[in-house]
C-alpha angles and dihedrals in degrees: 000000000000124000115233132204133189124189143172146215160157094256142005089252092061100048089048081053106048093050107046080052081055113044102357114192086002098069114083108186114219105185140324142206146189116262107201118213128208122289139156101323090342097287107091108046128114127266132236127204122223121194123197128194139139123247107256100227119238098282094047096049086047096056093047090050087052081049089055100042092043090057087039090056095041099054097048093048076051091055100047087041105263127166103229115235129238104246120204110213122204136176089264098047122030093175131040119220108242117204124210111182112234093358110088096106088046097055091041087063096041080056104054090045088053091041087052092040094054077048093067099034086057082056098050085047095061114047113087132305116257119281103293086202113059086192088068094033081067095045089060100060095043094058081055110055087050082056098252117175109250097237096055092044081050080051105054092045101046083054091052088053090059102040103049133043126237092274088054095052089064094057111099109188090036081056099039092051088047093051096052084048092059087044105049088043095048091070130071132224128203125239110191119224120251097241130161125281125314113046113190121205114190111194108207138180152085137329116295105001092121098259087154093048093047091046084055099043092045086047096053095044081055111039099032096038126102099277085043107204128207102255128184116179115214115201121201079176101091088124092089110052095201093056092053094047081052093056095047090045092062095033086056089044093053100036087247119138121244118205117181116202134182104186145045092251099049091046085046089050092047082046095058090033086057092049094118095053119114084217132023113195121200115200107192126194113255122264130206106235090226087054102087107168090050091052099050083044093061078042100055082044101050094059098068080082090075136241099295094062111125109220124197133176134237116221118178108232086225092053103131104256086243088065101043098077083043103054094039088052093048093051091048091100094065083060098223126207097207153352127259117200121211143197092010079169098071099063137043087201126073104146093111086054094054082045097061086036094062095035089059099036087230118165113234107219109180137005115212121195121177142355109283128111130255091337092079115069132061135182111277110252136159093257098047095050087048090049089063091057113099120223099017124125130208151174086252084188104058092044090052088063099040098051112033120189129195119225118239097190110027083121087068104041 
């Protein structure tokens, strides 16, 4: 009775591995299959691979290795030239033994290099057919191009499988909306929680994501907007002399009052002297996310704002998709509320940010793209962060009404 085995996997890669490590020439794989595991709503989580197969007995395993070694024999008597020899099989001998004079090292390392090539091939045998839908075949470039993470581009077309019949999949525009659908509702967006005055917004993150420009955009379209706020900016950034001369630039433009600190008692002492604002603003030095003891130093400081301080984090759109985990699991012991995300201007690509995004669960707050203060940011919403993928089309009405924003700077444009 045959012996079966069953094994799983990342990637195909890793089960073929794994089992020729395991039972080598004895495994035959019969079939194999994805096995999806949970994610947001079921939707967005990774998938697994399971091969199945049964164990050839000895005599089995024995005949496919002559059939090997026959192919491998002919082809390098092909190669030098060699006429191939009829060879008579019987029930005793099932090979003959071929002599090349002064070859046989040769031949022994033609065969290895033709035993490890069928290897691959088997491989290569093995992974997925080609995309049955060329509808999704293009949708997954597409994703790609856009720098999707593999898993959640796996995601959204494993749920459109399931979602729509054969017919449907041919529809590109039907498969296209849906898709933008998925995307704009895998992510999620923060609403901040009416509390009592003041309210106090920490910006944190690394070097060079534009932490002081966002404090100063985020401090005119509130204190120079229609329901104009009192606003005061408190800055724990007084290390670099030219980003605190920035701050207090803008603060003095807008009529807005700039406080630098350097300790925990002095920011707790702004922090009661502000007491009476609508809106305290907390600009932090940046901190490289390598950099651990930094980081748990601006944590133990920034406490000294109390336990009702909001604190968001900063993330450059051009950050390289290897960092991005990284930086958002460093930061994780500031216990940020949302993500900012900054110079959206700089890149055409922010698939790997929708993907983090989605991953963590974080909420995305704000999206910041240029220089100029207060005209670019704007509140994060579905459409607007549809609106920065390149190639997918939409019914731009209908998710305009689906997903309203409001405008932070149409006074200034």
């Amino acid at each position: 009775m045959p012996q079966y085995f069953s094994e799983r996997g990342k990637s195909h890669l890793e089960v073929i591995e794994r089992i020729k490590s395991k039972y080598g020439d004895r495994a035959n794989i019969q079939f194999h299959k994805t096995i999806p595991a949970p994610g947001i709503m079921g939707l967005f989580g990774k998938v697994n691979f399971e091969y199945r197969g049964y164990l050839r007995n000895d005599n089995e395993t024995r005949a496919v290795q002559r059939i090997r070694d026959d192919d491998s024999r002919a082809a390098i008597l092909a190669a030098n030239g060699k006429a191939i020899p009829q060879v008579q099989t019987t029930s005793e001998s099932a090979a003959v033994d071929i002599h090349i004079p002064g070859s046989e090292e040769q031949i022994g390392e033609v065969l290895k290099e033709l035993r490890d090539l069928k290897g691959q091939l088997a491989i290569s045998a093995s992974t997925p057919p080609l995309e049955p839908f060329p509808v999704l075949a293009e949708l997954s470039e597409l994703m790609d191009k856009n720098d999707f993470d593999k898993a959640y581009t796996d995601s959204i077309l494993e749920a459109l499988r399931k979602r729509f019949s054969a017919a449907d999949l041919e529809n590109r525009e039907l498969v296209q909306h849906e898709t933008a659908v998925m995307i704009a509702g895998s992510v999620s967006y923060f609403q901040p929680e009416i509390a009592e005055r003041p309210r106090i917004f920490i910006l944190v993150g690394p070097t060079g994501v534009g932490k002081t420009t966002t404090i100063a955009k985020l401090a005119a379209v509130n204190g120079l907007s229609g329901n104009k706020s009192d606003v005061r900016i408190i800055t724990v950034d007084s290390f670099r002399i030219g980003a605190r001369a920035q701050v207090e630039t803008y603060g003095e433009i807008m009529g807005i009052p700039v406080n630098a600190v350097d300790d925990y008692d002095e920011l707790r002492k702004q922090i009661i002297l502000s007491s009476d604002a609508d809106l305290i603003l907390v600009d932090t030095i940046g901190k490289s996310p390598r950099d651990e003891s930094r980081i748990e130093e601006m944590r133990a400081l920034l406490s000294a704002c109390g336990d009702t301080a909001e604190v968001h984090l900063a993330l450059s759109a051009t950050t390289k998709t290897s960092d991005l985990k990284q930086i958002m699991t460093r930061f994780e012991t500031f216990s940020y509320r949302s993500v900012i995300l900054t110079k959206l201007d700089e890149t055409s690509r922010i698939g790997n940010l929708v993907s983090a995004l989605s991953e963590s669960e974080t909420p995305l707050s704000y999206l910041t793209d240029g220089q100029s203060v207060p005209v670019d940011i704007a509140v994060a919403s579905p459409l607007r962060l549809l609106s920065r993928l390149k190639g997918l089309e939409y019914r731009l009405a209908e998710l305009e009404e689906q997903y309203p924003a409001a405008d932070l700077t149409a006074a200034w444009r």
